[in-house]
N, C-alpha and C positions, 0 to 999 in steps of 0.2 A: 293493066289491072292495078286496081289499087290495095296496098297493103301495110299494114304497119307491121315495125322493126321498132322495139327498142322503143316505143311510145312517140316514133318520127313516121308521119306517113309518104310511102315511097310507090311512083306510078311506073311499073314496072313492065316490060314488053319482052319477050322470049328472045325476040330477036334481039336486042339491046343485049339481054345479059350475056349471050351465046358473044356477042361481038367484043363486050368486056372481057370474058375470060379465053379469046381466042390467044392472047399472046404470051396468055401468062402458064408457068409450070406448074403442074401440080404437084402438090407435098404431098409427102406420105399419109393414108388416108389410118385413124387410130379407132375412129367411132363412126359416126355417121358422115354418108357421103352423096355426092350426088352425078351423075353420068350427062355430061354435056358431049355432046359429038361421039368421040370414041372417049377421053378423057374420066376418069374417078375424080373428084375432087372433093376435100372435104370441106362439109356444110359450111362452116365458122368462114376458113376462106374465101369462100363465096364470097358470104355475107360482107366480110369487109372490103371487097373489090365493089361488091354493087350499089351498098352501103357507105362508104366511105367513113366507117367507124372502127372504132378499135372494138377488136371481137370479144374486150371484156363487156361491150357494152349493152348484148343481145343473146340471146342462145339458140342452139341450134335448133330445138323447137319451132322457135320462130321463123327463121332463114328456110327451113325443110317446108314448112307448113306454105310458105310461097311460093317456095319453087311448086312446089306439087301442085298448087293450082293453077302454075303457069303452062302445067305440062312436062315437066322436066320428070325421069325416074331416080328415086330420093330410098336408098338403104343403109343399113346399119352395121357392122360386123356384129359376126353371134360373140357374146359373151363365155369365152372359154373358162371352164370350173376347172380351177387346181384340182389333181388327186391329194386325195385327203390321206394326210402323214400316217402312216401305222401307229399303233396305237404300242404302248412299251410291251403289253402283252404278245401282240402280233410281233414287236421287234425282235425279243426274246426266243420267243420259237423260231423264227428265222437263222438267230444266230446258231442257238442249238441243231438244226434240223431235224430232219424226220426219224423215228428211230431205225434201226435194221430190222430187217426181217429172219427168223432162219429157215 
């Protein structure tokens, strides 16, 4: 299949990339990633194994958007929201506690 990266166009085969990333480890996956075999990998990685570019030079949009038409399954980690700080009002009550009862 043919696909552009990075404004280079690249003719890409599942088999092929399955064979590229057969020996290599995967890094710790921080954002989007993509499931070759049994393996996680993240997208960027990929891209610069199959690509041969340095992964400043494409983004994962890109990389994802071909695997996925290659057939490969291509996910994201959910974006965890901080708890948000008490507020000094809230802090204060805290510190003071609750009153007694009689």
């Amino acid at each position: 299949m043919r696909c552009v990266i990075a404004r280079f166009p690249f003719d890409l085969i599942k088999s092929e990339v399955e064979e590229a990333m057969a020996g290599i480890k995967p890094e710790p996956v921080t954002g989007a990633f993509v499931i070759i075999g049994r393996r996680h990998y993240p997208v960027k990685q990929v891209g610069a194994v199959i690509t041969r570019q340095d992964r400043r030079d494409f983004t994962a949009d890109e990389v994802t958007r071909a695997l996925t038409r290659l057939g490969f399954t291509c996910r994201s980690l959910p974006v965890s929201v901080p708890d948000a700080a008490p507020t000094s009002l809230e802090a204060a009550s805290e510190l003071l506690g609750s009153p007694e009862r009689a």
